[in-house]
N, C-alpha and C positions, 0 to 999 in steps of 0.2 A: 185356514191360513195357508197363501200361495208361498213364494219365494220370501225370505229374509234376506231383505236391504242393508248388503252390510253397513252401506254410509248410517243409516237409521238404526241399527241394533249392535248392542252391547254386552256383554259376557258377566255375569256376577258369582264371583263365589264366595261363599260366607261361609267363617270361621272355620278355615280347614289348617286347625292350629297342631303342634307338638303337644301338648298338652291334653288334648282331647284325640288323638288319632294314637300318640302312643301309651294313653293310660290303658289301664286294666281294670275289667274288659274293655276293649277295643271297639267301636264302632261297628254293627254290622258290614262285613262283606268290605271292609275298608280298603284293602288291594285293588279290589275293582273299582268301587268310586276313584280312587284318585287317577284308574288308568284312563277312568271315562273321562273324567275332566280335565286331565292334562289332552284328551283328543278334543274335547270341544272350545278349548283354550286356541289350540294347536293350529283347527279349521279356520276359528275365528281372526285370527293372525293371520293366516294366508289371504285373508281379503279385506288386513286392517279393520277390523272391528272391534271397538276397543272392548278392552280387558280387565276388569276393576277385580280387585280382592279385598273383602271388610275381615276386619281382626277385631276382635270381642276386647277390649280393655276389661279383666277383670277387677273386681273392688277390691283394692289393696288388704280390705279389711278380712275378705275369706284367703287370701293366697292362691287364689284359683285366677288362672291366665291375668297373674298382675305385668302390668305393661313391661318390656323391657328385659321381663323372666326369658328363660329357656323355653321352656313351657308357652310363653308366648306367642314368639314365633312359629310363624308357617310352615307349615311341613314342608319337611327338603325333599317330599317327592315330589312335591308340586313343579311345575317347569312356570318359572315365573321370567318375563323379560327387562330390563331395564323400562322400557317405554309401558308395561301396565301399570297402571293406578292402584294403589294400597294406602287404604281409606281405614282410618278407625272408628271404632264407637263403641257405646258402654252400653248399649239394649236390645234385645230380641230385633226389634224396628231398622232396620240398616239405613231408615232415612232420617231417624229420631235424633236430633241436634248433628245432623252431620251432613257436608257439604254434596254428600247422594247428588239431590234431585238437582240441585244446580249444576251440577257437573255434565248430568245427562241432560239437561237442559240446552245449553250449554254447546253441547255437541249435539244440538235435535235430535236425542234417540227416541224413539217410537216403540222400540222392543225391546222388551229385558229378559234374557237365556240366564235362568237361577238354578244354582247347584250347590251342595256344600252341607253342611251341617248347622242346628240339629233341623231334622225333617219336622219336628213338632214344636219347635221354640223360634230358635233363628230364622231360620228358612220359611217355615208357614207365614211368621207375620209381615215379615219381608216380602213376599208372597201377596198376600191380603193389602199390602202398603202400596206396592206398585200398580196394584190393579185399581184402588181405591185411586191412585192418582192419574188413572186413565194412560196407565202403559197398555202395549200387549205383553200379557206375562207366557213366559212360555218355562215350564219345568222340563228338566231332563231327564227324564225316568232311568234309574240307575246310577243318579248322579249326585245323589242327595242320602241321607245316613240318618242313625241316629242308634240310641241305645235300647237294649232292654229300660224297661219300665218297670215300678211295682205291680202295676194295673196293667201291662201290655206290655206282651213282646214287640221289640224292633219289625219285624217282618208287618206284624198286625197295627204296627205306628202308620210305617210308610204306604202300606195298602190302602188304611183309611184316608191318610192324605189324600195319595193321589184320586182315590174317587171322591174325595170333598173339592180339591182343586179342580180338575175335571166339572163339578156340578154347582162350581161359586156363580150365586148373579149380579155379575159389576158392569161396571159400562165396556168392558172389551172381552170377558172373560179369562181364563187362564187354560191354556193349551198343555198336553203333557206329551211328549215329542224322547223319539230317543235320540242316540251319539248319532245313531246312522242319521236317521232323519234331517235334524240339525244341519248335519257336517252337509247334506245334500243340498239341503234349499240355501244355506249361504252360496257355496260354493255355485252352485245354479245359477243366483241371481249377480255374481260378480261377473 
């Protein structure tokens, strides 16, 4: 993949909520993801490229990221602008009953730049979902998180990811690109 057409590509980050960034333990390496993302936010902005953020509605019935909580809301490091879209939904799927793909529709986007959390739940199917719908998916490598595991450490989460995303067969595949990269081929092709 050459340049990213800002008019064509879109920013996604998922669940980078209060409730999951300041619980204990925290997020692998979570200072850094958010500085990655608020730069790939950042780029994406300087050439108008929209900016979507999904928030996880937890089920009222566990008290984990129920809507409206503290705990719900997006982390205050995130640099968010008036003009991004903050999209809700209640499943792994960021497109599963939620007004996603018509949005990107909508505005023709061709590319989707995904970041955010968790690297093994939200984010991978989100991931799997866009490409299934004949996006170009493209992951940020260092931009995406997740926890220790009982079966796997965080580090051995996102490693597998990325060489499973790297090696998916869908009709565009999935690209793993870093901040630099990113930031370069937007800013290139405006």
């Amino acid at each position: 993949m050459s340049n990213l057409n800002p008019a064509r590509t879109a920013v996604l980050v998922i669940d980078v909520q209060v409730g999951v960034f300041e619980a204990n333990p925290a997020p692998l390496d979570k200072a850094h993801v958010l500085e990655r993302i608020n730069q790939v936010t950042a780029a994406a902005r300087a050439v108008a490229a929209p900016v979507i953020f999904l928030q996880h509605d937890g089920d009222p019935g566990t008290q984990w990221l129920t809507a409206f909580t503290d705990e719900w809301k997006l982390d205050p490091s995130l640099h968010i602008e008036d003009h991004d879209c903050v999209m809700r939904k209640t499943a792994c799927d960021g497109f599963y009953k939620t007004a996603l793909e018509a949005y990107l529709r909508d505005k023709t986007i061709e590319t989707l730049v995904i970041m955010g959390y968790a690297t093994d739940f939200c984010v991978d199917t989100t991931v799997r979902s866009a490409a299934s719908r004949e996006f170009n998916v493209i992951v940020v490598a260092g931009a995406h998180t997740t926890k220790d595991r009982p079966v796997l450490a965080a580090k051995q989460i996102i490693a597998h990811h990325e060489w499973m995303w790297s090696n998916l067969i869908c009709p565009k595949g999935v690209s793993l690109l870093s901040v630099a990269e990113v930031a370069e081929r937007l800013t290139r092709a405006a």
